[in-house]
C-alpha positions as CSV (number, residue, x, y, z in Angstrom):
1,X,-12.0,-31.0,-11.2
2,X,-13.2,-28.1,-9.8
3,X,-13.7,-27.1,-5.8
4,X,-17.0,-25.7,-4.6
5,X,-15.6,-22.0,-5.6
6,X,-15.9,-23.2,-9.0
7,X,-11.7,-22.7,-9.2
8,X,-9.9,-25.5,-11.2
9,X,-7.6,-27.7,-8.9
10,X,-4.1,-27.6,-8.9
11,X,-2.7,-30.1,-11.9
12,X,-0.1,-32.7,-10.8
13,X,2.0,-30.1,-13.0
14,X,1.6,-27.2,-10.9
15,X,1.8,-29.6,-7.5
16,X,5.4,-30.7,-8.5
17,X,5.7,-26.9,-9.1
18,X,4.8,-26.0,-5.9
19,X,6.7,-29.0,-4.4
20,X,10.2,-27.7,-6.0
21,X,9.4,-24.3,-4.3
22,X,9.2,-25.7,-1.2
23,X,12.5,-28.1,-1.3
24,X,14.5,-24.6,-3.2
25,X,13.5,-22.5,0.1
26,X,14.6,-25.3,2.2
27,X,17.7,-25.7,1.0
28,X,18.0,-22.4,0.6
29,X,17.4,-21.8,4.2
30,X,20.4,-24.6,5.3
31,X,22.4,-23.0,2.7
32,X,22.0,-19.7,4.5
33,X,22.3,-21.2,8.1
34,X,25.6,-22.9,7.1
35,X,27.3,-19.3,5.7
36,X,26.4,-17.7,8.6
37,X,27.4,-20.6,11.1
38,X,31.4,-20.8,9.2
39,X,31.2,-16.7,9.6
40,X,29.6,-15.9,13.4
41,X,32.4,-12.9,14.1
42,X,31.2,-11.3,10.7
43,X,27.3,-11.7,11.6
44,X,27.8,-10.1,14.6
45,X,29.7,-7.1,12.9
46,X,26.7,-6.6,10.3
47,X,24.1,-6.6,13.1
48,X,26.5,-4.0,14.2
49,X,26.3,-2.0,10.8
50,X,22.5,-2.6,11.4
51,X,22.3,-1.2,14.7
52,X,23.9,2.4,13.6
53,X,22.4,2.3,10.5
54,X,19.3,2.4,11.9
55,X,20.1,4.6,14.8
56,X,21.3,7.3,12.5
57,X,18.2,7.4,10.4
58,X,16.4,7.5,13.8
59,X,18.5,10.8,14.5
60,X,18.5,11.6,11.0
61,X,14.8,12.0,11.5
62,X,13.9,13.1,14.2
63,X,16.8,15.8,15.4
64,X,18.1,19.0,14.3
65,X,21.4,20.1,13.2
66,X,24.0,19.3,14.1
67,X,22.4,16.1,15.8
68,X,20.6,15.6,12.3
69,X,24.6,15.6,10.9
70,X,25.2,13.0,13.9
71,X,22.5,10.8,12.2
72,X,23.7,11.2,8.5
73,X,27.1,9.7,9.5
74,X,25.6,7.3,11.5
75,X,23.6,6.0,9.0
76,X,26.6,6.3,6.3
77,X,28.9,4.5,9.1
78,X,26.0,1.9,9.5
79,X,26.2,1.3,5.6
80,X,30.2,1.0,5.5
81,X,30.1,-1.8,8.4
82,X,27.5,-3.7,6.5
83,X,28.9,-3.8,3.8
84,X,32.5,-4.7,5.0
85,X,30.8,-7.8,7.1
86,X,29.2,-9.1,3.5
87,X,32.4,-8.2,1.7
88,X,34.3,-10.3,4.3
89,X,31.8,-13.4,4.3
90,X,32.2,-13.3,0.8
91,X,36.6,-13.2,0.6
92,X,36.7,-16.1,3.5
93,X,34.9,-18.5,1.3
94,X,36.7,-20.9,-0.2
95,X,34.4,-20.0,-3.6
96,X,32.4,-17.1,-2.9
97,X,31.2,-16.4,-6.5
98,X,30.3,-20.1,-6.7
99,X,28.4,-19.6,-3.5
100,X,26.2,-16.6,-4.3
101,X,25.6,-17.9,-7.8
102,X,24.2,-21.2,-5.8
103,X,22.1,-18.6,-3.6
104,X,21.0,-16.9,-6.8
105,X,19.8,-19.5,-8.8
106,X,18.0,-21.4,-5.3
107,X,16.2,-18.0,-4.7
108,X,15.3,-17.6,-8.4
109,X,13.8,-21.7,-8.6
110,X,11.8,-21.2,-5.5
111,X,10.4,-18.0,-6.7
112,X,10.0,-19.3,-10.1
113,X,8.6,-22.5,-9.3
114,X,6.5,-21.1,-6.9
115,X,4.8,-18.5,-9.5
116,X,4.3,-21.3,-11.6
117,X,2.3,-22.9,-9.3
118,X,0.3,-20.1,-8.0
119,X,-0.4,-17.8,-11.2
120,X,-2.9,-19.7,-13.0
121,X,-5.6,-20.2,-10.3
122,X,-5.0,-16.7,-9.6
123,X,-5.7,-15.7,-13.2
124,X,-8.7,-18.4,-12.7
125,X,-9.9,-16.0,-9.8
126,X,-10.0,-12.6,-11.2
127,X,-11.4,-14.1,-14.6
128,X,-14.4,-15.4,-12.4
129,X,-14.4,-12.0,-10.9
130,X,-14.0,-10.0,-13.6
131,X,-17.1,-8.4,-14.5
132,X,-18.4,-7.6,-18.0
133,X,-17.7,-4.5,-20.8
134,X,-19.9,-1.6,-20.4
135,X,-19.2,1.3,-22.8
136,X,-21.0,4.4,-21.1
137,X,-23.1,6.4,-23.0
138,X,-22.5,10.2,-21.9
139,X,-18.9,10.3,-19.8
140,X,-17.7,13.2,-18.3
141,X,-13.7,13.6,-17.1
142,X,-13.4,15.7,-14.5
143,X,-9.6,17.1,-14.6
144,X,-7.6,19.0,-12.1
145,X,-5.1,21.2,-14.5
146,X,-2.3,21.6,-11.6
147,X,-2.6,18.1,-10.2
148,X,1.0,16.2,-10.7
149,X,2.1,19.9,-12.1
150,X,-0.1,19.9,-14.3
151,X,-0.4,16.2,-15.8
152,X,-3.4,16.8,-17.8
153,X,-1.7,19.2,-20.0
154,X,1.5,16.9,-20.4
155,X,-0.6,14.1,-21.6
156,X,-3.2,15.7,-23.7
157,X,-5.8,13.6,-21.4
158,X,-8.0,16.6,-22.6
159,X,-7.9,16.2,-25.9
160,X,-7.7,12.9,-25.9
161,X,-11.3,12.6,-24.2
162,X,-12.3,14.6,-26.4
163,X,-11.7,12.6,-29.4
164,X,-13.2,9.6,-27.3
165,X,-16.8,11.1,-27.1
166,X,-16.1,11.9,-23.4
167,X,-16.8,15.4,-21.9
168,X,-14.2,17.3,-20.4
169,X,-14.8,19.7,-17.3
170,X,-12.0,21.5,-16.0
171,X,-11.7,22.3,-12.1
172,X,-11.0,26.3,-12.1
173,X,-10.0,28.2,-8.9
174,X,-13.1,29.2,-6.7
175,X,-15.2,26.1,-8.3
176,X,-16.4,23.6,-6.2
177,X,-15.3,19.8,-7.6
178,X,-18.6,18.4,-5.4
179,X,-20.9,20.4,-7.2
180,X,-19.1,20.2,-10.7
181,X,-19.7,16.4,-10.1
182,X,-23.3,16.8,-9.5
183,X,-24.2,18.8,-12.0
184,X,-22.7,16.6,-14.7
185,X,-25.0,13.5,-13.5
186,X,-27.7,16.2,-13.6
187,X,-27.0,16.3,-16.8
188,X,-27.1,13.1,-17.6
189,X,-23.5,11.9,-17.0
190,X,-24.0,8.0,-17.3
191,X,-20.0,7.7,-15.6
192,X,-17.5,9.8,-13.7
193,X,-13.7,10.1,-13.8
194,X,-11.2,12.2,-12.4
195,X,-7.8,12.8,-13.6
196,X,-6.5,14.0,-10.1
197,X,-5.1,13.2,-6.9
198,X,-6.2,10.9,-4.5
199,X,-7.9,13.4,-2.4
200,X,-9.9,14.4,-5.7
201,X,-10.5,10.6,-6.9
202,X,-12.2,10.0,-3.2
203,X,-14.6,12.7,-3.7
204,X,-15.6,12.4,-7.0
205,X,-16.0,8.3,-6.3
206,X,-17.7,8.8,-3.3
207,X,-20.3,11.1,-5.3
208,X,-19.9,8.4,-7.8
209,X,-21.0,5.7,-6.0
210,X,-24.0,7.8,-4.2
211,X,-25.6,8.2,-7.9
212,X,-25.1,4.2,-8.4
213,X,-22.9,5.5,-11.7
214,X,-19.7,4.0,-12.2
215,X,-15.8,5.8,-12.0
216,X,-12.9,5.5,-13.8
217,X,-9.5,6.7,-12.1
218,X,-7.1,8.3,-14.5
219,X,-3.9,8.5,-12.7
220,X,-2.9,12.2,-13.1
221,X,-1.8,13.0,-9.6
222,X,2.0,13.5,-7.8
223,X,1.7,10.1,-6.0
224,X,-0.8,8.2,-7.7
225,X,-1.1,5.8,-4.8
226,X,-4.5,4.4,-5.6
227,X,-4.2,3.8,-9.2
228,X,-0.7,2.4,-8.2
229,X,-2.7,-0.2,-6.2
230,X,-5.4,-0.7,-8.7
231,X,-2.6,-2.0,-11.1
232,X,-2.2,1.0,-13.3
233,X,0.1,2.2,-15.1
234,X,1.0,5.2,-12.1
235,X,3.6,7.2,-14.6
236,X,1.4,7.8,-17.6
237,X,-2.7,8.3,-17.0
238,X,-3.0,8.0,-20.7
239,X,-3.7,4.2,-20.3
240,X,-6.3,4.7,-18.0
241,X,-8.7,6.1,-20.3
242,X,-9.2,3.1,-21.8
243,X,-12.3,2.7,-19.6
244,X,-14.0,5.2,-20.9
245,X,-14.6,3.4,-24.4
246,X,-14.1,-0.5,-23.8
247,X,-13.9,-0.7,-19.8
248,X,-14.3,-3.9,-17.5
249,X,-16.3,-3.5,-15.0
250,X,-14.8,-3.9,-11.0
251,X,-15.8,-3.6,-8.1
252,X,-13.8,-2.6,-5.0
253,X,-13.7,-1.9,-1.4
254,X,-13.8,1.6,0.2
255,X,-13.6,2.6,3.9
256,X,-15.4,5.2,5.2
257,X,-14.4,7.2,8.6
258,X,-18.1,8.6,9.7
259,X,-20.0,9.7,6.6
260,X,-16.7,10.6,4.9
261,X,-15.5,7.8,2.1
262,X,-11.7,7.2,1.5
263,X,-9.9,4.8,-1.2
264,X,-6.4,5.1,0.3
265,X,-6.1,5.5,4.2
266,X,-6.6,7.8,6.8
267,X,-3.6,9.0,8.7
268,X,-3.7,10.3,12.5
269,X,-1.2,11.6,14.7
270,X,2.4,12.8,13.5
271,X,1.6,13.1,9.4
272,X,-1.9,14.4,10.3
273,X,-0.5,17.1,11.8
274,X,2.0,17.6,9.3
275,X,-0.8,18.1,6.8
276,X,-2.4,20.6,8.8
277,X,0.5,23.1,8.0
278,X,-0.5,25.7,5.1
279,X,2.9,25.1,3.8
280,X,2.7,21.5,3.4
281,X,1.0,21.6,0.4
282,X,3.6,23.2,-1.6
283,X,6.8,22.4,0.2
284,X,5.7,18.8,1.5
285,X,9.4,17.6,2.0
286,X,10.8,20.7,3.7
287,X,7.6,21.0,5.8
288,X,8.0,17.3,7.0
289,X,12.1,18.2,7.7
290,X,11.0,21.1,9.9
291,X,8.5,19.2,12.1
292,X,9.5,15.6,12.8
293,X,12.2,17.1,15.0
294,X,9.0,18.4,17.1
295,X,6.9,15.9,16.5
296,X,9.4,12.8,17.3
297,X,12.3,14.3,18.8
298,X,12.8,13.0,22.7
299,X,10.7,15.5,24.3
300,X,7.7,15.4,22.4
301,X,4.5,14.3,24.3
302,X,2.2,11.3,22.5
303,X,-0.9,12.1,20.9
304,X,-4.2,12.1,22.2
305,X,-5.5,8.9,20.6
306,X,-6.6,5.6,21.8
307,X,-8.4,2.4,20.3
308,X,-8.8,-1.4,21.3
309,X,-7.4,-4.3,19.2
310,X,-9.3,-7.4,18.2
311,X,-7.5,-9.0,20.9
312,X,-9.0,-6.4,23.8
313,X,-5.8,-4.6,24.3
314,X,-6.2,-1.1,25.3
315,X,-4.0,1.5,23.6
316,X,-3.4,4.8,24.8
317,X,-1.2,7.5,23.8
318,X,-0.5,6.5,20.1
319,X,2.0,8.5,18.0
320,X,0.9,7.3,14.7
321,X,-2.2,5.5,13.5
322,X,-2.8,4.9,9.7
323,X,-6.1,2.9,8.7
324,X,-6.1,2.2,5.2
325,X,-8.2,1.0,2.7
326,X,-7.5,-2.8,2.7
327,X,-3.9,-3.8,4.3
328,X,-0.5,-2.5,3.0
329,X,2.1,-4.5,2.6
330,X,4.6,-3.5,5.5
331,X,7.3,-6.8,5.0
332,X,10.2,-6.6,3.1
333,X,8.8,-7.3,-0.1
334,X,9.2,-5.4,-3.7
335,X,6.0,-4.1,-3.2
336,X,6.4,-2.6,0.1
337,X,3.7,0.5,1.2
338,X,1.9,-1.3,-1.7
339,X,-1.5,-3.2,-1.3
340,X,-1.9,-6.7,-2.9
341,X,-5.7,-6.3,-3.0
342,X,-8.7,-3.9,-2.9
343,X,-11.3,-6.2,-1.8
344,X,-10.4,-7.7,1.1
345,X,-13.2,-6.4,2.9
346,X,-10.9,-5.8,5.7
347,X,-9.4,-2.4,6.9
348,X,-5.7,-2.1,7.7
349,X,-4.2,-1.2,10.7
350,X,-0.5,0.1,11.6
351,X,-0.1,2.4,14.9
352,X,2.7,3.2,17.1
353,X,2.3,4.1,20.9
354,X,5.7,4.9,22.8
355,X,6.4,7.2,25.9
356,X,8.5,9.4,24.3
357,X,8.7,10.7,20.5
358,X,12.4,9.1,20.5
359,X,11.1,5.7,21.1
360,X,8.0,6.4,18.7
361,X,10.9,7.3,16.0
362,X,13.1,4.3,16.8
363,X,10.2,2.1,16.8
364,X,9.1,3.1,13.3
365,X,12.7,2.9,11.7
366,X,13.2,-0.6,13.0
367,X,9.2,-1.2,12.0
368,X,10.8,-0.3,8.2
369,X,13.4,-2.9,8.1
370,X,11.5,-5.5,9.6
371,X,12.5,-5.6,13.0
372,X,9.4,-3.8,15.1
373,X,7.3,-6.8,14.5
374,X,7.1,-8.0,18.1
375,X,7.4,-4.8,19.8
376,X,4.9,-4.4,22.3
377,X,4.3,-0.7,21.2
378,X,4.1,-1.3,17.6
379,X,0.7,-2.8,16.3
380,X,-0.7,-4.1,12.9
381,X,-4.0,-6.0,12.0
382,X,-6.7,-6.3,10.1
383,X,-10.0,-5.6,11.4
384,X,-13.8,-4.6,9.6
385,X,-14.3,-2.2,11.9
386,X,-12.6,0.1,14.3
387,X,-12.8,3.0,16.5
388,X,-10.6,6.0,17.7
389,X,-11.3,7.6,20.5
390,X,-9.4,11.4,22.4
391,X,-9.9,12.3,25.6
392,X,-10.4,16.0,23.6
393,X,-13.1,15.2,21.3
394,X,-11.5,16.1,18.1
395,X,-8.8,15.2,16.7
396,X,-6.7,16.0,13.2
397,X,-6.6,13.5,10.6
398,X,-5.1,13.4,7.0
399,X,-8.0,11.6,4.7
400,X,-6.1,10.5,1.4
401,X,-4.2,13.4,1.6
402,X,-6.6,15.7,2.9
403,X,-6.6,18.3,5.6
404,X,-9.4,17.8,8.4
405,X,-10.6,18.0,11.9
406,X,-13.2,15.7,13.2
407,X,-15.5,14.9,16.1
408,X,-14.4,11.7,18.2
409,X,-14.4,9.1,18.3
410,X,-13.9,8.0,15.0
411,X,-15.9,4.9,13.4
412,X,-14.0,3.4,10.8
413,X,-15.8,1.2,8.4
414,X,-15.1,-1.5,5.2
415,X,-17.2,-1.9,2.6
416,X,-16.8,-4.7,0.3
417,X,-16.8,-4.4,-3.0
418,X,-18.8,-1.2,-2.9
419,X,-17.4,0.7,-5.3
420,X,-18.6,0.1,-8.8
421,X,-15.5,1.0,-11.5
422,X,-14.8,0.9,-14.7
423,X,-11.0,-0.5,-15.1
424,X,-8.7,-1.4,-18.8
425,X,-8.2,-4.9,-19.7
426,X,-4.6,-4.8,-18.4
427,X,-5.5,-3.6,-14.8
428,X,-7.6,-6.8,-14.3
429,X,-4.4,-9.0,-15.4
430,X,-2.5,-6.8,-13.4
431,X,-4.2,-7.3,-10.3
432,X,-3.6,-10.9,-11.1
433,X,0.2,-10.7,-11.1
434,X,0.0,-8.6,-7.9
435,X,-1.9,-11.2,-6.0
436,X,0.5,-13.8,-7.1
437,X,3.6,-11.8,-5.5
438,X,1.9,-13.3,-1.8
439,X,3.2,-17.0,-2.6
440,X,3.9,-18.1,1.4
441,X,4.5,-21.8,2.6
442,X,0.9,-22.3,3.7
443,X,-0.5,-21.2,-0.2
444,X,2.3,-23.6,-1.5
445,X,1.8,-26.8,0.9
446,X,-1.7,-26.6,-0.2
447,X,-1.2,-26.5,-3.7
448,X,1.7,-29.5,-3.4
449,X,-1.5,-31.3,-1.4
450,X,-4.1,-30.4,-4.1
451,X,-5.8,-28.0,-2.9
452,X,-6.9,-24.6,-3.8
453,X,-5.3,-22.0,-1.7
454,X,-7.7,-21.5,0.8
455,X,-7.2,-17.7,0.8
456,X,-9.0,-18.2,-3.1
457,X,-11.3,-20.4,-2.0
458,X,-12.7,-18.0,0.9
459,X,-12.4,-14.5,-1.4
460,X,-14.3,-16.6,-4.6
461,X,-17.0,-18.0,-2.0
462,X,-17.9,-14.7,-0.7
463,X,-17.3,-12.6,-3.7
């Protein structure tokens, strides 16, 4: 029986599923409480271990030798007592391997279970999403030879296209990729894709999307972060070019910050000025050592940003403010800095306000192990619009990577499903398998009820 989305509901099969889940986390849970309960002393020494650890990457970060030495052996220290609490727990037992096998095998039923119970309405979703095969007529590649040093050479992408009936154009120094991109639609260019980084993938989908063509990413850059997201294969672009001769057709959401369009996120604050520095483009990690001690240490002033929540808070003085392109995933997860999904239609929002760069730093070391969440100066939402503001008028930002200075304030901007794309086969199951990582309690108790998730009903009614 289907709901009004047109997605199947859930089998008694996958409701017992789902139900197992649930009872495996619960026990799991008392399981957990009861360890901990027989072993109070130890707890306390770990959150001990915690505490240092996390002080000495604060240090580690944001001071200068020796203090950056201080930090080191902080966090090593941190580590050690951590490590001796759980090594402790696990001698007082009366059978600790029996006990962690127990944990194990709880954790890997819930997960399991849980999965199973999700995957195939997800699979259901995409496959009512997915949109249909399109082999373009006259493709052109666009490549960036030094990209990922110099990717497009280690692959053969080149050659490959070739052999593919796709036209190769090769970014040169003193040639404008803008223009390149224009003139190969002037030419009759029926798609575009870019084997570069995500500064260059932004551009040329942004020009992309203003000829109503579509793009294919081919994932030739250092990072790779939004083909990582997309679901493709990150480490070899060779993959990607499957779109060119048998690709699906997607569509996804891109933000836009004024007239300028970004796939990834736009960073202000500490990394934007980071990414001002000539050097930073070369020597990204020593560049970043050199200028967090400034830019975080326990003198350094806040920035000159400010914004409103969607709950009406006013904040002033922000340190860091990243808006990105659909939300990241920011929880201790396997896929954390990773997003689950590219059309949300939502932008995501992490910041950090403090009143001293020390508290900005400690603030976003605890954010990374989880325990910022209810700091008052720490903030994270979703949102479909948003606005920056500085008291100066301008302000730096870092735009997938990119180097600017812009006007404020800043109007930040979703748009759903904008961006017309041609993806592989396996990216569209693979964006399946990433949406089934966000099983929760709420997804499961609905499935156990019947019910399709109503996180899938909502994205299939509006898609």
């Amino acid at each position: 029986m289907a709901s009004v989305s047109g997605l199947t509901r859930p089998s008694v099969g996958r409701r017992l599923l789902a139900i197992v889940s649930l009872v495996a986390t619960a026990v799991l849970l008392v399981f957990v409480v009861v360890v901990l309960a027989r072993n109070l002393i130890m707890l306390a020494i770990g959150l001990v271990g915690v505490a240092l650890a996390v002080a000495g990457a604060w240090w580690m970060l944001t001071e200068r030798m020796p203090r950056r030495g201080i930090g080191i052996a902080g966090l090593i220290v941190g580590a050690i007592v951590i490590v001796f609490a759980l090594v402790e727990v696990a001698s007082r037992a009366k059978a600790p391997l029996l006990d962690i096998v127990l944990a194990l095998l709880t954790l890997a039923i819930a997960s399991a279970a849980g999965r199973a119970a999700v995957a195939p309405m997800v699979r259901e979703f995409d496959a009512l999403r997915s949109g249909k095969r399109i082999s373009p007529k006259k493709p052109v590649l666009l490549c960036n030879p030094w990209s990922g040093g110099g990717k497009v050479k280690k692959f053969g992408l080149a050659d490959m296209a070739k052999d593919m009936g796709v036209e190769v154009i090769f970014l040169d120094h003193g040639l404008d990729l803008a223009k390149l991109a224009r003139d190969a639609i002037a030419n009759g260019a029926d798609c575009l894709g870019m084997a570069g980084g995500d500064g260059s993938q932004a551009l040329v989908a942004s020009i992309a999307h203003e000829h109503e063509i579509p793009f294919v990413c081919i994932s030739s850059g250092t990072r790779n972060h939004f083909a990582q997201d997309l679901g493709f294969d990150k480490e070899d672009p060779r993959k990607g070019m499957a779109a060119f001769g048998d690709g699906y057709e997607r569509f996804i959401d891109f933000g836009t910050v004024g007239d300028r369009l970004f796939v990834n996120n736009v960073s202000l604050g500490v990394y934007a000025d980071i990414v001002q520095q000539d050097s930073y483009r070369n020597a990204k990690l020593d560049t970043t050592k050199q200028l967090l001690p400034k830019l975080l240490g326990e003198q350094a002033e806040p920035f000159d940003l400010q914004f409103t929540t969607p709950d009406g808070e006013k904040v002033d003085s922000s340190f860091v403010i990243m808006v990105s392109n659909n939300p990241y995933v920011w929880s201790a997860a396997s896929d954390f800095a990773q997003r689950r999904t590219m059309d949300s239609g939502k932008l995501g929002v992490f910041a950090i306000n403090a009143r001293s760069g020390g508290e900005a730093a400690e603030i976003a070391t605890r954010a990374m192990v989880g325990l910022a969440k209810r700091d008052q100066y720490f903030h994270e939402f979703t949102c479909e619009n948003f606005t920056v503001t500085s008291h100066a008028g301008t302000a730096f930002a870092g735009i997938d990577g990119e180097a600017l200075q812009l006007d404020t304030p800043l109007e930040f901007k979703s748009h759903p499903r904008a961006l017309r794309m041609l993806v592989p086969k396996d990216v569209i199951a693979a964006e399946a398998t990433r949406r089934a990582r966000a099983v929760t309690p709420k997804i499961l108790l609905e499935v156990a009820a019947g019910r399709v998730p109503s996180v899938l009903e909502h994205a299939a009614q509006s898609a």
